[in-house]
N, C-alpha and C positions, 0 to 999 in steps of 0.2 A: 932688868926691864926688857920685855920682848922686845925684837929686830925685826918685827914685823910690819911692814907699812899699815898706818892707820886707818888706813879702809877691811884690813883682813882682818886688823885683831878686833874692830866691831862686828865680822861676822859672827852670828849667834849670838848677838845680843841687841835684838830690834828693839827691847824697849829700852834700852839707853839710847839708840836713837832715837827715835819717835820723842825723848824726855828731852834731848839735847835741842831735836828742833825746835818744841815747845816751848823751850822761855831764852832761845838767843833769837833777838830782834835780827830780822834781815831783809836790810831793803832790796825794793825791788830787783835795783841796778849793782852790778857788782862794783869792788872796787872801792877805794877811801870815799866817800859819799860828799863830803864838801868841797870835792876836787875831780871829780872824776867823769862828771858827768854835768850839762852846762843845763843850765833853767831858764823856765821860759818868763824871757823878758817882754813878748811882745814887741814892742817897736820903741819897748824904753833906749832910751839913748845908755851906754858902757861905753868900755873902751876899746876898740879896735881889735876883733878876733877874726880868725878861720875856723874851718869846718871842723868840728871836733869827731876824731876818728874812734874807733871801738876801743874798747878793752878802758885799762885803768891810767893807759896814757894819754885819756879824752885831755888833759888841760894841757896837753903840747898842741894846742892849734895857734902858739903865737904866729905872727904876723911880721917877717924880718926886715919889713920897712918903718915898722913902728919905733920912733927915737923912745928908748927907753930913759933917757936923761929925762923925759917931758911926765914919766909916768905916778912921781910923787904930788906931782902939782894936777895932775891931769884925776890921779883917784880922787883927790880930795876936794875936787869941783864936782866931782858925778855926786858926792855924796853931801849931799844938801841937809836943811831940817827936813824937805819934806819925798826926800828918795826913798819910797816904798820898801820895806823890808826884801822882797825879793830883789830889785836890783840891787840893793846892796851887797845881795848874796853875791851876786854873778860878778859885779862888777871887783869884788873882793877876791872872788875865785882867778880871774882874767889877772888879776893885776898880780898874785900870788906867783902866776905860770909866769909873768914877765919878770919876776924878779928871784926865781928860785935857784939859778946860776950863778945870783953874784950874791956874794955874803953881802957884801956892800950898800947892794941896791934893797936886800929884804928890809936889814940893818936901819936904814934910813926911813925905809916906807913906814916900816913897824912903829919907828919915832915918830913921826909925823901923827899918825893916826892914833897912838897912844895921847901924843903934846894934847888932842883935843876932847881926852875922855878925861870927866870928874868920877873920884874913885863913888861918890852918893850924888846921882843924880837928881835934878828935881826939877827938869822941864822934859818936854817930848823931844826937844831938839838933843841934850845932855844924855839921856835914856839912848837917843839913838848911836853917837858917836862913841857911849862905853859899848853899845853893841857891834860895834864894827870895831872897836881894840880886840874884843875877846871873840868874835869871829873869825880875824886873823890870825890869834894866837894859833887856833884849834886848826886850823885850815895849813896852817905853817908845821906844824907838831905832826901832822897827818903826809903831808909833802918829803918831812924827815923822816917819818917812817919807814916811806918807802926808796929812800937811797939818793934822796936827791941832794944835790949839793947847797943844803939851806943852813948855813948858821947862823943865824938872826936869833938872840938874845930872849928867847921866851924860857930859858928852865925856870922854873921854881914858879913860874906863873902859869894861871890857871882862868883860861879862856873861857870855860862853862862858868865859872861863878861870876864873870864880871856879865855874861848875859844875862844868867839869873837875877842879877843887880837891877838891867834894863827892864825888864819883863818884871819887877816887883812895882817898875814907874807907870808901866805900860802892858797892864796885865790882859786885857782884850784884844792884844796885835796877833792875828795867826801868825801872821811872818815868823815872827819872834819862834811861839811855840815850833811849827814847820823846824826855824835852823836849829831848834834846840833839840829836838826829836832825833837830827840829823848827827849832831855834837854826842848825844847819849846813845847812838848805835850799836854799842859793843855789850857783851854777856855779863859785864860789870856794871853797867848801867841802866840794866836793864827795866828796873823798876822804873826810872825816872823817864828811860826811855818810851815808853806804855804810858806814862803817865801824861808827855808832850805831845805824841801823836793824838792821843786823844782828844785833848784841848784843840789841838790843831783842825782836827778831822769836825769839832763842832764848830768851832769858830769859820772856818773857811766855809761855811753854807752861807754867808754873808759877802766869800771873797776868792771871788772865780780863780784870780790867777794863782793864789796859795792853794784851793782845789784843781787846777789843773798840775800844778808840781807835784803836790800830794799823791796826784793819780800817776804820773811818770818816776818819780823815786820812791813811792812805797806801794804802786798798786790798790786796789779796790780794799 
């Protein structure tokens, strides 16, 4: 196999490029997409962050006054029957940053959040708490990718299908579509990924703040 860095050995072959751009989805923003960059909440109430800085280390804006002992009890108050699918996002994302240090603390949080999802649900409130188990998962899977000190108990489980589960209860939520779009970002997913934004991108003409995310992590 050539020893040529990957930018040289595509020289003289634009249409593999141009092919390769064409069907791997890529968001706007660089970097793991459910972690990397914080959504707009508005003046929803979360959990206590800082300014999130460039690059793919946006979810290190915790906050070193914030008691992390308080943060299992404190996510799963933000997240009500009726916490909007975006801040759920965020507030998942936040509380992910706070606990990606300690195996202990992810360990816990993951249980908690799990303890409250039915594997078939059958209300809006059930729909939403399987979509914040398997929000997490993805979010934590994404966190271990990139080197961070997460061992929290997610192998063998699979964070896209327990949303897909929610979003079979609650097929008209953009939110939903929006985090699923975000979850199937990668050149293997790509179909499904196309498939979410779409939905997403119709539904949110009814929901400004999932078309305002829409426009800042995947552009026009």
């Amino acid at each position: 196999m050539s020893r040529l860095p990957l930018a040289l050995r595509l020289v003289g072959a634009p249409s593999l490029v141009v092919a390769l751009l064409a069907i791997t989805p890529v968001p706007a923003l660089a970097g793991p997409p459910l972690i990397c960059h914080p959504f707009d909440i508005g003046t929803a109430a979360s959990l206590p962050f800082g300014s999130t800085p460039d690059g793919w280390r946006g979810w290190q804006a915790t906050l070193p006054s914030y008691d992390r002992s308080a943060l299992v009890a404190d996510t799963l108050a933000l997240l009500t029957a009726t916490t909007p699918v975006i801040v759920r996002m965020e507030t998942l994302r936040r509380a992910s940053a706070y606990a990606a240090e300690s195996p202990a603390l992810a360990s816990s949080l993951l249980a908690a959040v799990e303890a409250r999802a039915p594997k078939t649900p059958r209300t809006t409130a059930e729909a939403l708490a399987l979509f914040d188990a398997g929000y997490l998962v993805e979010t934590y899977r994404q966190l271990g990718g990139r080197g961070v000190a997460m061992r929290a108990p997610i192998e063998g489980k699979d964070g896209y299908a327990m949303v897909r589960a929610a979003m079979a209860q609650l097929p008209d939520d953009p939110g939903l579509q929006f985090a699923a779009a975000l979850i199937t970002a990668t050149p293997e997913r790509r179909t499904a990924h196309a498939d979410h934004l779409e939905k997403a991108r119709t539904m949110a003409r009814r929901d400004a703040v999932v078309a305002r995310n829409l426009a800042t992590h995947f552009g026009n």
